[in-house]
PyMOL Python script that loads the backbone (N, CA, C, O; Angstrom):
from pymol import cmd

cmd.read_pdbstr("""\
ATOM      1  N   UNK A   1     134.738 140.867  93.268  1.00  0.00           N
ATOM      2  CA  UNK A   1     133.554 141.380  93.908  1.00  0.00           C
ATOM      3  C   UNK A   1     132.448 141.651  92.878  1.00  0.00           C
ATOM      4  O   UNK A   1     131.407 141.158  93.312  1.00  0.00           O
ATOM      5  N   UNK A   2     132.257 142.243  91.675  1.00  0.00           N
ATOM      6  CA  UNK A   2     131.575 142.628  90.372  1.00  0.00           C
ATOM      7  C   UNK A   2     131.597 141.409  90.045  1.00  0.00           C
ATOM      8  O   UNK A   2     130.884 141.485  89.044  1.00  0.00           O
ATOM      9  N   UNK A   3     131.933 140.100  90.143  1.00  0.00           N
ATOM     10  CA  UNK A   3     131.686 139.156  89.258  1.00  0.00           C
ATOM     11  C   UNK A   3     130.536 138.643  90.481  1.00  0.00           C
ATOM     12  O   UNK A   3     129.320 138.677  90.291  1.00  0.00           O
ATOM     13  N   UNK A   4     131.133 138.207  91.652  1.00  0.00           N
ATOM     14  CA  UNK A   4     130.055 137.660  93.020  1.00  0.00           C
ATOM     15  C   UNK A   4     128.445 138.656  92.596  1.00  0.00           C
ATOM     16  O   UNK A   4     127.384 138.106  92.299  1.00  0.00           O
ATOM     17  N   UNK A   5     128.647 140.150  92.674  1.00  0.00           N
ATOM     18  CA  UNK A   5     127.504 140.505  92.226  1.00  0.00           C
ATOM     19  C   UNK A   5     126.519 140.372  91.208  1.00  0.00           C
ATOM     20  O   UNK A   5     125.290 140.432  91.207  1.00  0.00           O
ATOM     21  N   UNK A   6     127.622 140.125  90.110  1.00  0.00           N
ATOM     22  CA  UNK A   6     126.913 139.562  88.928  1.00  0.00           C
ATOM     23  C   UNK A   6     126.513 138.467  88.614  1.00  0.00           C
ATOM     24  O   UNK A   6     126.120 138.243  87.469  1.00  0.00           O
ATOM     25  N   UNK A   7     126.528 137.420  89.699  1.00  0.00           N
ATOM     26  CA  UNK A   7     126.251 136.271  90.017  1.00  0.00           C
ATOM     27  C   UNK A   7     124.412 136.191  90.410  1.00  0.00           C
ATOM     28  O   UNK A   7     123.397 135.607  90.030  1.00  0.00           O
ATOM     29  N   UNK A   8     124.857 137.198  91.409  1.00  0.00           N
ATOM     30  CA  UNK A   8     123.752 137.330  92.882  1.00  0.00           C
ATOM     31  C   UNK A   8     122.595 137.775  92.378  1.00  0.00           C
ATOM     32  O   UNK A   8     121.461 137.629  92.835  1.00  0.00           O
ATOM     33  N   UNK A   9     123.059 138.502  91.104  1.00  0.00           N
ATOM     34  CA  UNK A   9     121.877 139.359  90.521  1.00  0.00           C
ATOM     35  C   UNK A   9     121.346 138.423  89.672  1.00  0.00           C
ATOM     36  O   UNK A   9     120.116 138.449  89.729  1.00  0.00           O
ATOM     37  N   UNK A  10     121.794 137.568  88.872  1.00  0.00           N
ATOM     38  CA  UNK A  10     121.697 136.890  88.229  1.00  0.00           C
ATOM     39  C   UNK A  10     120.550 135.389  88.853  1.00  0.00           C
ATOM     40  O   UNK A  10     119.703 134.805  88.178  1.00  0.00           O
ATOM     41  N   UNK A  11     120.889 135.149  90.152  1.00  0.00           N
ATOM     42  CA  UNK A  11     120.293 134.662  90.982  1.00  0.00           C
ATOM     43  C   UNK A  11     118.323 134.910  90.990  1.00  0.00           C
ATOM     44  O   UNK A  11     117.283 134.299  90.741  1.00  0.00           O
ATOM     45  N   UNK A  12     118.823 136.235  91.463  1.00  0.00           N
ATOM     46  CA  UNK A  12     117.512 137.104  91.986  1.00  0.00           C
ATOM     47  C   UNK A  12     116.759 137.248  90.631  1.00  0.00           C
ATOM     48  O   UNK A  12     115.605 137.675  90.668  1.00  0.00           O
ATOM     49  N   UNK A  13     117.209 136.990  89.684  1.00  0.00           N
ATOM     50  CA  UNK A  13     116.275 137.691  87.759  1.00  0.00           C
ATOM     51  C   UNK A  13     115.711 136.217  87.842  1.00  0.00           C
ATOM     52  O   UNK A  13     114.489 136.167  87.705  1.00  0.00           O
ATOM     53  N   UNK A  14     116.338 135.024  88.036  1.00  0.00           N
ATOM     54  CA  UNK A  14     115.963 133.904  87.798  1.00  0.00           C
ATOM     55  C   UNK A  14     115.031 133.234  89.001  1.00  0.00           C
ATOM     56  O   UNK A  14     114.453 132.153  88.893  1.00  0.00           O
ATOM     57  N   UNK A  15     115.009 133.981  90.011  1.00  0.00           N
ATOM     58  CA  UNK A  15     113.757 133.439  91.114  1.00  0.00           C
ATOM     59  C   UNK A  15     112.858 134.238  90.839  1.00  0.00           C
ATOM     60  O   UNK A  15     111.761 134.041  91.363  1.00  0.00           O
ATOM     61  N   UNK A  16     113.055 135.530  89.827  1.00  0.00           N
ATOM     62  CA  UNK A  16     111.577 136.539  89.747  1.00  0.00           C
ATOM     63  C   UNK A  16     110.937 135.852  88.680  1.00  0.00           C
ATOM     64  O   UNK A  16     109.708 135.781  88.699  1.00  0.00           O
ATOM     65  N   UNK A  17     111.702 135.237  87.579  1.00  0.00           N
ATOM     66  CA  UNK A  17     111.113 134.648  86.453  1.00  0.00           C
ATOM     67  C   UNK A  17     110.762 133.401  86.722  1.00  0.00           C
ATOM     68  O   UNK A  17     110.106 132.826  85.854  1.00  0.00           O
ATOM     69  N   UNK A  18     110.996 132.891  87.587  1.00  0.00           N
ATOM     70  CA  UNK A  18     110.803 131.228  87.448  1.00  0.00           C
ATOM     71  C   UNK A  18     109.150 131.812  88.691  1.00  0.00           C
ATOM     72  O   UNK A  18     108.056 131.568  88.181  1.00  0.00           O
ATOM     73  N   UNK A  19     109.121 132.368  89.864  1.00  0.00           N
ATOM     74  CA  UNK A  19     107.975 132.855  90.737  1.00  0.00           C
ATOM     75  C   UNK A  19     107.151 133.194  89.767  1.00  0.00           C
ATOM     76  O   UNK A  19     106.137 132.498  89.815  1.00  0.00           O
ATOM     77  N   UNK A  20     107.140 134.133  88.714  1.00  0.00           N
ATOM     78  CA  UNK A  20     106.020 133.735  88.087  1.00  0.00           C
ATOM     79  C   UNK A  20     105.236 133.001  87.158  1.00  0.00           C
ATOM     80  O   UNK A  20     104.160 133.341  86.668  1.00  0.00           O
ATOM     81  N   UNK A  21     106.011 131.756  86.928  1.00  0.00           N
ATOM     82  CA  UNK A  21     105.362 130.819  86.784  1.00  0.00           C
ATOM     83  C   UNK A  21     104.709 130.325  87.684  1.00  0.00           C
ATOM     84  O   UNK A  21     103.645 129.830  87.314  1.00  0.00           O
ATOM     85  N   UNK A  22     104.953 130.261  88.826  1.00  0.00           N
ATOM     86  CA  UNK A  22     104.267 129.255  90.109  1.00  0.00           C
ATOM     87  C   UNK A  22     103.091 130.276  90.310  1.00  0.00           C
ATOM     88  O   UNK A  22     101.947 129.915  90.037  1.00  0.00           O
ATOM     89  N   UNK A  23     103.279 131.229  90.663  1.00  0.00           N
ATOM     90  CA  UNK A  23     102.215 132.560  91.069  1.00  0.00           C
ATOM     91  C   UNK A  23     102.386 133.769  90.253  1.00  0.00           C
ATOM     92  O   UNK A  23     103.038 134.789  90.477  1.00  0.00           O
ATOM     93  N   UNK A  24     101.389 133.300  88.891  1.00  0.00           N
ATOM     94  CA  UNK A  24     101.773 134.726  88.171  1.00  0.00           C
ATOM     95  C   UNK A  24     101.629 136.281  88.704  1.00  0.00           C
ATOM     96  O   UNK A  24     100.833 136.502  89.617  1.00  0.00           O
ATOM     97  N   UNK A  25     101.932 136.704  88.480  1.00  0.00           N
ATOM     98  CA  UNK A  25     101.814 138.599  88.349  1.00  0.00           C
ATOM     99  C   UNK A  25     100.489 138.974  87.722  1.00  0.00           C
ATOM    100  O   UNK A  25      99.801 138.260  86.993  1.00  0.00           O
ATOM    101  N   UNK A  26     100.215 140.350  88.171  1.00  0.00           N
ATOM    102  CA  UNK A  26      99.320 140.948  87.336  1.00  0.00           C
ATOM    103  C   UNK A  26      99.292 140.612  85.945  1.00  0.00           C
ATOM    104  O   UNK A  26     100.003 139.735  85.454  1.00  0.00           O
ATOM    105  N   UNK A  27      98.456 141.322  85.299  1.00  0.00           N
ATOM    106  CA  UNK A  27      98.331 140.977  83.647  1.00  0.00           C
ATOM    107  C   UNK A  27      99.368 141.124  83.142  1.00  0.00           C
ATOM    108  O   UNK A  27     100.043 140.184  82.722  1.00  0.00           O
ATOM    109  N   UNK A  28      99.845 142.839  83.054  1.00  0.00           N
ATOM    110  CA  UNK A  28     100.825 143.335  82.159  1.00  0.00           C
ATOM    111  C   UNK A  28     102.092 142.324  82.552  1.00  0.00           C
ATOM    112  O   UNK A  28     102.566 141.460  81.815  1.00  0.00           O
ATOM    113  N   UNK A  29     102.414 142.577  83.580  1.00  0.00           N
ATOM    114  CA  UNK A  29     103.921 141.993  84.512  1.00  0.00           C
ATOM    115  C   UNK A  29     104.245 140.847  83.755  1.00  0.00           C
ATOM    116  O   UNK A  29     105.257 140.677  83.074  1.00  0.00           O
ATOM    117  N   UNK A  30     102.875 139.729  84.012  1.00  0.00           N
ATOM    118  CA  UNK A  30     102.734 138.418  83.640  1.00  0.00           C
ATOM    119  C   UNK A  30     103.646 138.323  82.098  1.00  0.00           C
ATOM    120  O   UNK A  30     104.708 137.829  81.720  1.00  0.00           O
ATOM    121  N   UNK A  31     102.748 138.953  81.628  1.00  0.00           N
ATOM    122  CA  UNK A  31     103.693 138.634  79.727  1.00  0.00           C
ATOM    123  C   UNK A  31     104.730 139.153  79.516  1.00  0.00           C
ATOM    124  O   UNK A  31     105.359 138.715  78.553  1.00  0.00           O
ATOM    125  N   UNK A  32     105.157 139.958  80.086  1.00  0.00           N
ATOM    126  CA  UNK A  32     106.764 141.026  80.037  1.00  0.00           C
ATOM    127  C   UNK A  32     107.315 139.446  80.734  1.00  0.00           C
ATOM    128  O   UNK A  32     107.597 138.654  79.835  1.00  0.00           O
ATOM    129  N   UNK A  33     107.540 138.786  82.377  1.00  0.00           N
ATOM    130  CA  UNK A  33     108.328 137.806  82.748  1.00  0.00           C
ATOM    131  C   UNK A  33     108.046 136.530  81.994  1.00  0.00           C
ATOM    132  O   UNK A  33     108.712 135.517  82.209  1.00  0.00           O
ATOM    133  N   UNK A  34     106.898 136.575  80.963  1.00  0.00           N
ATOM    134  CA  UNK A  34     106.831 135.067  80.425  1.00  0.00           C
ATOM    135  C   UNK A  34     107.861 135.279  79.065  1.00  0.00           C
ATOM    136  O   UNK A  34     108.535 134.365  78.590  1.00  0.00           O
ATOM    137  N   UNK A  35     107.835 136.605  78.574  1.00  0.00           N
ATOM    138  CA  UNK A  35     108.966 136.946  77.327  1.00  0.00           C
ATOM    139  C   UNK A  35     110.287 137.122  78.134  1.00  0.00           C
ATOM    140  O   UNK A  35     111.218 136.662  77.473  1.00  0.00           O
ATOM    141  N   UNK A  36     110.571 137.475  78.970  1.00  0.00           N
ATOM    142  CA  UNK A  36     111.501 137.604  79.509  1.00  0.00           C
ATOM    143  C   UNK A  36     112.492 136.406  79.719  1.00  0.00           C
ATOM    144  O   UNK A  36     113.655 136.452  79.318  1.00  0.00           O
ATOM    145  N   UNK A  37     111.915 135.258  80.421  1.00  0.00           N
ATOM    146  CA  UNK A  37     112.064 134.263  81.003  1.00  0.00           C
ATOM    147  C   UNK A  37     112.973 133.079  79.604  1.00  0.00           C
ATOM    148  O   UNK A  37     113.942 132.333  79.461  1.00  0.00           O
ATOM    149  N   UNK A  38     111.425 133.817  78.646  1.00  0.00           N
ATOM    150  CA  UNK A  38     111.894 133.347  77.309  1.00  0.00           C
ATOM    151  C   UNK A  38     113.457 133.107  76.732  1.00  0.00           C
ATOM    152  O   UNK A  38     114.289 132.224  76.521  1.00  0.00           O
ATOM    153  N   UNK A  39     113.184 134.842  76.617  1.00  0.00           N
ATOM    154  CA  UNK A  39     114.811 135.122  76.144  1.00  0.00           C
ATOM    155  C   UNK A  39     115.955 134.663  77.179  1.00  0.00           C
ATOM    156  O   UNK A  39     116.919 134.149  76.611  1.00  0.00           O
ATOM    157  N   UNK A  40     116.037 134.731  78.386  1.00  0.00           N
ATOM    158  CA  UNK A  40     117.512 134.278  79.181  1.00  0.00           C
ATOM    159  C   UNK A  40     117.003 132.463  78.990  1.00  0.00           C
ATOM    160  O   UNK A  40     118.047 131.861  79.241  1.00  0.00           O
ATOM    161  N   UNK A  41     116.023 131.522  78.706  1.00  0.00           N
ATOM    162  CA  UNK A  41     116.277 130.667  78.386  1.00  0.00           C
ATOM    163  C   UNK A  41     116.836 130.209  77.586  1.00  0.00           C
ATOM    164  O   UNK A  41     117.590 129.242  77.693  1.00  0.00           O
ATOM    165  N   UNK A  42     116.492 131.018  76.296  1.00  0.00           N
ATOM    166  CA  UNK A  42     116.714 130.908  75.038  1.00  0.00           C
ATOM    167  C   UNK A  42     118.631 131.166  74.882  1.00  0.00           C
ATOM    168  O   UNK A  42     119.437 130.386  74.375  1.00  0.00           O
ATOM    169  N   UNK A  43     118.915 132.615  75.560  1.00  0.00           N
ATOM    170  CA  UNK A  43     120.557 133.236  75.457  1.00  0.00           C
ATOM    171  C   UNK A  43     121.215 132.345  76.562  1.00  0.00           C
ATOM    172  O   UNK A  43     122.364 132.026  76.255  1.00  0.00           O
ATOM    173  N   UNK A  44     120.986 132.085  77.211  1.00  0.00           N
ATOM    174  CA  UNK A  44     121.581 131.112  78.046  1.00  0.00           C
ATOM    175  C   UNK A  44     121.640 129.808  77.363  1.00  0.00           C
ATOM    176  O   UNK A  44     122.673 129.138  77.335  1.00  0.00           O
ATOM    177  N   UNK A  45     120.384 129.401  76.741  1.00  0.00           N
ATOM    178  CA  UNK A  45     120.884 128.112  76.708  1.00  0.00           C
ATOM    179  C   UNK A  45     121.835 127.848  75.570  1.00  0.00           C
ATOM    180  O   UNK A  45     122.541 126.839  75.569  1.00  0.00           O
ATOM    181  N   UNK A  46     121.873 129.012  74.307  1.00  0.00           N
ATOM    182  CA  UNK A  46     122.605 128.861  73.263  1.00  0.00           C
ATOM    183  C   UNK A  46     124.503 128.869  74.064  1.00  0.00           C
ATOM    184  O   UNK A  46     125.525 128.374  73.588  1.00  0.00           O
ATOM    185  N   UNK A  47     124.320 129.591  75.302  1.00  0.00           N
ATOM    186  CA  UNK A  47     125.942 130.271  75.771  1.00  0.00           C
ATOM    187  C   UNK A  47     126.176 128.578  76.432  1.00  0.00           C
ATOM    188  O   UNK A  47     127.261 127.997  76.456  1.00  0.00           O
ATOM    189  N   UNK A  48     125.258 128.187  76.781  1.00  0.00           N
ATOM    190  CA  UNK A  48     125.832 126.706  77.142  1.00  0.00           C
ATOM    191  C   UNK A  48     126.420 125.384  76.185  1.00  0.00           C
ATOM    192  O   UNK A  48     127.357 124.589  76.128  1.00  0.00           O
ATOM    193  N   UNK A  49     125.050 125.799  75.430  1.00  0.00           N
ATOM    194  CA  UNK A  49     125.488 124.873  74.171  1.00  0.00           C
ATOM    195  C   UNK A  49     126.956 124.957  73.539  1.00  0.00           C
ATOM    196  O   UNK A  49     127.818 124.088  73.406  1.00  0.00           O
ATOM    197  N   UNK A  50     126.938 125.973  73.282  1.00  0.00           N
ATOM    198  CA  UNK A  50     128.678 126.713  72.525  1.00  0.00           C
ATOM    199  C   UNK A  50     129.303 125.959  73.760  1.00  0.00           C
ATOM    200  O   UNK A  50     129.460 124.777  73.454  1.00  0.00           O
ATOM    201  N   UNK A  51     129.634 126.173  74.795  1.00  0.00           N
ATOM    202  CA  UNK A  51     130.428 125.937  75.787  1.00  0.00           C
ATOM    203  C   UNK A  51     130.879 124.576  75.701  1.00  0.00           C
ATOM    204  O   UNK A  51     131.991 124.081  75.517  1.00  0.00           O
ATOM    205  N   UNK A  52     129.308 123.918  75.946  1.00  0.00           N
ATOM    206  CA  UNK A  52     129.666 122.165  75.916  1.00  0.00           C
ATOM    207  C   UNK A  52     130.053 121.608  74.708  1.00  0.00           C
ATOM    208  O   UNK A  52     130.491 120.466  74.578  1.00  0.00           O
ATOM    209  N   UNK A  53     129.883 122.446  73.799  1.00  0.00           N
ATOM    210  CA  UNK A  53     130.430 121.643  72.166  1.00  0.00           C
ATOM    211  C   UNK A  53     131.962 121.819  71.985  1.00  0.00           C
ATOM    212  O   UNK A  53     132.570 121.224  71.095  1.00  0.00           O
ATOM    213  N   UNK A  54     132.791 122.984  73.204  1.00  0.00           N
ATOM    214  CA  UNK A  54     133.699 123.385  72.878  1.00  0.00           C
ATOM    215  C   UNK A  54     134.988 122.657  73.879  1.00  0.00           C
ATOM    216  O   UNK A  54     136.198 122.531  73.691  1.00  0.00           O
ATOM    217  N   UNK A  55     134.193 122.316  74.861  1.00  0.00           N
ATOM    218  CA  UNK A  55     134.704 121.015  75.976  1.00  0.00           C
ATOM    219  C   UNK A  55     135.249 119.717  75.209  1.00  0.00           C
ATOM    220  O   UNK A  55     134.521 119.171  74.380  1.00  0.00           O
ATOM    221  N   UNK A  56     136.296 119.314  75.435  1.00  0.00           N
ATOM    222  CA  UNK A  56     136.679 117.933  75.242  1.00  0.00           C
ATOM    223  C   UNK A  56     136.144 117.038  76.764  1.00  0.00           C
ATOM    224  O   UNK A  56     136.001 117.383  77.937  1.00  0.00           O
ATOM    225  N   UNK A  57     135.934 115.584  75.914  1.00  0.00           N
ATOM    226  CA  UNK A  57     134.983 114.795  77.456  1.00  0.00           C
ATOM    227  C   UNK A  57     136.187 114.537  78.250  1.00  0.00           C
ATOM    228  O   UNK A  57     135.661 114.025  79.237  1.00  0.00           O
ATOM    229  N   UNK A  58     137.504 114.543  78.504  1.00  0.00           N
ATOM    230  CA  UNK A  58     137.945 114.740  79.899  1.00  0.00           C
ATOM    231  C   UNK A  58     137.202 116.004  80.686  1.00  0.00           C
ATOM    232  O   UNK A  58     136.591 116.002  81.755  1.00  0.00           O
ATOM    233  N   UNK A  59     137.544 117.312  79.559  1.00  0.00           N
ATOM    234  CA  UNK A  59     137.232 118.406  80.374  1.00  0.00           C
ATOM    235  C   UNK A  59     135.644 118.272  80.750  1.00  0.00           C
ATOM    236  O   UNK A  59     135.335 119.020  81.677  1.00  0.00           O
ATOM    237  N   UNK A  60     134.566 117.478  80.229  1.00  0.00           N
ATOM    238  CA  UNK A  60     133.424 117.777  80.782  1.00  0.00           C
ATOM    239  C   UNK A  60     133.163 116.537  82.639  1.00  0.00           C
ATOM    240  O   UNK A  60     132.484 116.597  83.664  1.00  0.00           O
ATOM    241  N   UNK A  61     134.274 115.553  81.990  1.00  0.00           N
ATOM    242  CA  UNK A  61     134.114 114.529  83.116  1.00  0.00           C
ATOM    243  C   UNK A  61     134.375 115.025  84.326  1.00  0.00           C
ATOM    244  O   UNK A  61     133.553 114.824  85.221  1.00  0.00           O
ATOM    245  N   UNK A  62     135.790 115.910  84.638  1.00  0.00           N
ATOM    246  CA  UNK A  62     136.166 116.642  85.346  1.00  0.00           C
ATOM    247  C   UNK A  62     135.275 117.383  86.078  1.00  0.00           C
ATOM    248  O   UNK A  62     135.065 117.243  87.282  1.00  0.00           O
ATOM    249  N   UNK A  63     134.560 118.462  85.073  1.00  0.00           N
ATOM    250  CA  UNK A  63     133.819 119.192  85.528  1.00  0.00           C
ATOM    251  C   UNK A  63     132.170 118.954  85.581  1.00  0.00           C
ATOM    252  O   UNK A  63     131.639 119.811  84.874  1.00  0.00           O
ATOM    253  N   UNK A  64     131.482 118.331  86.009  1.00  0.00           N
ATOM    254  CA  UNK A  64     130.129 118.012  85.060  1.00  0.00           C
ATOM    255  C   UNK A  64     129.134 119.202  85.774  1.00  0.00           C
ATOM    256  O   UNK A  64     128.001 118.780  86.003  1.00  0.00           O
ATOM    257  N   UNK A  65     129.310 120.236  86.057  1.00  0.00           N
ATOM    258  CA  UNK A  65     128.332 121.351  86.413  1.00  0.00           C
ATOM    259  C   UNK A  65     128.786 122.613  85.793  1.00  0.00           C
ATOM    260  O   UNK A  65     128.245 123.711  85.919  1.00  0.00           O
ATOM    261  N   UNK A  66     130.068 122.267  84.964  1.00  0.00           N
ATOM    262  CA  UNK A  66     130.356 123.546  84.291  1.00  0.00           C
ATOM    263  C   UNK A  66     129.167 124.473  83.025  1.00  0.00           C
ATOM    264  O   UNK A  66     129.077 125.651  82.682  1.00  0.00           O
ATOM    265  N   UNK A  67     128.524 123.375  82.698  1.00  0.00           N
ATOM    266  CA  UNK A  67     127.842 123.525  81.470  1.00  0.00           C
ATOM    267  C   UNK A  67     126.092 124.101  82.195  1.00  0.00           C
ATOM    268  O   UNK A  67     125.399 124.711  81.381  1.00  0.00           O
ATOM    269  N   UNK A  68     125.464 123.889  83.667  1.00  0.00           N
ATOM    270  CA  UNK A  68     125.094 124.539  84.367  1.00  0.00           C
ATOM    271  C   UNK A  68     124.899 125.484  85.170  1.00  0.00           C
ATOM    272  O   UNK A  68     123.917 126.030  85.674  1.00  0.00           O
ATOM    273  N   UNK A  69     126.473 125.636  85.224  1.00  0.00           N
ATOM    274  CA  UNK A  69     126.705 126.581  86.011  1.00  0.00           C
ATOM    275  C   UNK A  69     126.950 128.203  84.933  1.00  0.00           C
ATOM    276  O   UNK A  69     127.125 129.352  85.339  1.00  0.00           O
ATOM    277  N   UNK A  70     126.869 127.671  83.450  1.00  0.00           N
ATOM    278  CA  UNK A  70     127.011 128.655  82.564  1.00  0.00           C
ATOM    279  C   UNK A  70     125.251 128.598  82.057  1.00  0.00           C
ATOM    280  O   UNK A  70     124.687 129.684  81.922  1.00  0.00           O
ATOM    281  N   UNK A  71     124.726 127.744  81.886  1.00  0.00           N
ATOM    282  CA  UNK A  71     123.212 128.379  81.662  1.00  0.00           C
ATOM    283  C   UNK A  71     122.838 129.259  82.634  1.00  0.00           C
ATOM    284  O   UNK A  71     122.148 130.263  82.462  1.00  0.00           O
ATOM    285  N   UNK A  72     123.497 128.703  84.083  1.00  0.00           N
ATOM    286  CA  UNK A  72     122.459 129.919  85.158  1.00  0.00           C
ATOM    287  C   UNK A  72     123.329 131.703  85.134  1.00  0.00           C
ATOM    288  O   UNK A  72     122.540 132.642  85.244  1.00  0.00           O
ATOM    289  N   UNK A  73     124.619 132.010  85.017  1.00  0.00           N
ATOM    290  CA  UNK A  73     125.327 132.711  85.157  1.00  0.00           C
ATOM    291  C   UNK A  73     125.249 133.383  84.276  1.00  0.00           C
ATOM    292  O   UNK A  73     124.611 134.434  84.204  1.00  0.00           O
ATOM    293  N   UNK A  74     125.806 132.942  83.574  1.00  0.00           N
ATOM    294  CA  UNK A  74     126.148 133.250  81.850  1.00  0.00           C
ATOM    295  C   UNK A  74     127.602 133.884  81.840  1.00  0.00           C
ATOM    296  O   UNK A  74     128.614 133.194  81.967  1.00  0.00           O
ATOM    297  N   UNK A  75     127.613 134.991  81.710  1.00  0.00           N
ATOM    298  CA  UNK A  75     128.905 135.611  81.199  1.00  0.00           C
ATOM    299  C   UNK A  75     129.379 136.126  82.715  1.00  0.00           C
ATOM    300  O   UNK A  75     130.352 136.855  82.906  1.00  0.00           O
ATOM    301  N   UNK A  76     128.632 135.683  83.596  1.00  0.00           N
ATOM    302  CA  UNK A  76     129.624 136.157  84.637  1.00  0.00           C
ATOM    303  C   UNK A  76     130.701 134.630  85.193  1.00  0.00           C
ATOM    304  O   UNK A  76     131.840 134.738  85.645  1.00  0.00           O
ATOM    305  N   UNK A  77     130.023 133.440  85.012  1.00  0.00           N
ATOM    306  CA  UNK A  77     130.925 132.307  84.888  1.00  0.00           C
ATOM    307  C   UNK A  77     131.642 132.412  84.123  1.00  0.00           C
ATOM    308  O   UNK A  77     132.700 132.143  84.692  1.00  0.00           O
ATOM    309  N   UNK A  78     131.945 132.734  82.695  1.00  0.00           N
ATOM    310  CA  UNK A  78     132.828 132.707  82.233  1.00  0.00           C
ATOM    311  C   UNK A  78     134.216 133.966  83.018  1.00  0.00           C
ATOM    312  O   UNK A  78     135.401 133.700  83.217  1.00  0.00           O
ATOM    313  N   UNK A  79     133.582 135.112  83.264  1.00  0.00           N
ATOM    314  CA  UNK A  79     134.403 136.007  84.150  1.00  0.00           C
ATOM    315  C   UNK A  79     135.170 135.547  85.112  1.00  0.00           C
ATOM    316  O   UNK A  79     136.309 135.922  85.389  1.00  0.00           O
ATOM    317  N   UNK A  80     134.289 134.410  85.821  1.00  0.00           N
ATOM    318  CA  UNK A  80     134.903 133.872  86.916  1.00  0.00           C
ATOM    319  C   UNK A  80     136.477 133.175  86.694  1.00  0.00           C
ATOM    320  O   UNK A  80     137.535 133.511  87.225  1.00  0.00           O
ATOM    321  N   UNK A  81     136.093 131.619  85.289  1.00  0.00           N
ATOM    322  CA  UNK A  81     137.170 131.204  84.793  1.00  0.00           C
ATOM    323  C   UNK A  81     138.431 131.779  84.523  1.00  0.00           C
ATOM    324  O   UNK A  81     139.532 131.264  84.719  1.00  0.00           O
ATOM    325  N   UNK A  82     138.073 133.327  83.873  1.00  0.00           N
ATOM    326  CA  UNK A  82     139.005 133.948  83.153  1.00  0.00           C
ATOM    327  C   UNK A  82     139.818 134.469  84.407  1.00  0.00           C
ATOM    328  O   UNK A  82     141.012 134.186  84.505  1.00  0.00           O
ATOM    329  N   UNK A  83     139.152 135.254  85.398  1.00  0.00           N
ATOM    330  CA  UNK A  83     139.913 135.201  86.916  1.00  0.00           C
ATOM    331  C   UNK A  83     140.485 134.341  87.281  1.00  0.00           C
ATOM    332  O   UNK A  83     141.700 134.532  87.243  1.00  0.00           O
ATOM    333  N   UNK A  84     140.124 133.224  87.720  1.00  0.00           N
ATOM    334  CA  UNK A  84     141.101 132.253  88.068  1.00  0.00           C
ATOM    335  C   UNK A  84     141.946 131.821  87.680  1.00  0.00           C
ATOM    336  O   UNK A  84     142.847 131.219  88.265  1.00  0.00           O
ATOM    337  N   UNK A  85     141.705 132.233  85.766  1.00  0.00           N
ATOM    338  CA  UNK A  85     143.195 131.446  85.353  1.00  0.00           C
ATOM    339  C   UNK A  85     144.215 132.375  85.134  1.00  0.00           C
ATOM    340  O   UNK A  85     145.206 132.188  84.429  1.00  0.00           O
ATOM    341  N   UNK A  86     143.925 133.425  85.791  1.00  0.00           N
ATOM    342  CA  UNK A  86     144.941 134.763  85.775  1.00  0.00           C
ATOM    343  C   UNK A  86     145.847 134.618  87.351  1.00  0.00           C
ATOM    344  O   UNK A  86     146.883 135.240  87.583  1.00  0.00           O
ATOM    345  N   UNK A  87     145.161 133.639  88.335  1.00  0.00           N
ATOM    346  CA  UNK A  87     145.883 133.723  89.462  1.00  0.00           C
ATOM    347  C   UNK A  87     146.696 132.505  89.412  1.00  0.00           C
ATOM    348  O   UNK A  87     147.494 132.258  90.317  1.00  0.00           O
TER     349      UNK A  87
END
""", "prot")
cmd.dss("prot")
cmd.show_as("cartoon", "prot")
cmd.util.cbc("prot")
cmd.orient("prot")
């Protein structure tokens, strides 16, 4: 349930940051979500990179949205994995 949420939320940070690009915000707002946006591009995309360098290409053929599905999530995809491979 804490991981689904940490998903959902994760969801909602990334339609507030990506909305203001299309229709910025006030002044202040504007540069706080354009730094913002920055950094989870930036930490995300490094948590993907690691990920896909750490994949062998069966495991990426298999999966080919794993390495997406960890830029958008981040550490709650990995939560997810670690759940499942506990059941």
């Amino acid at each position: 349930m804490f991981i689904l949420l940490g998903k959902i939320l994760y969801l909602f940070i990334w339609l507030f940051l990506v909305f203001n690009l299309i229709v910025p915000y006030p002044k202040p707002a504007n540069i706080v979500a354009y730094i913002a946006l920055a950094a989870f591009v930036i930490i995300h995309g490094l948590q993907a990179w690691l990920l896909s360098s750490t994949l062998s290409s069966q495991e990426k053929q298999q999966d080919r949205f794993k390495t997406l599905r960890m830029f958008i999530f981040g550490v709650f995809e990995v939560l997810s994995w670690k759940k499942n491979n506990k059941l």
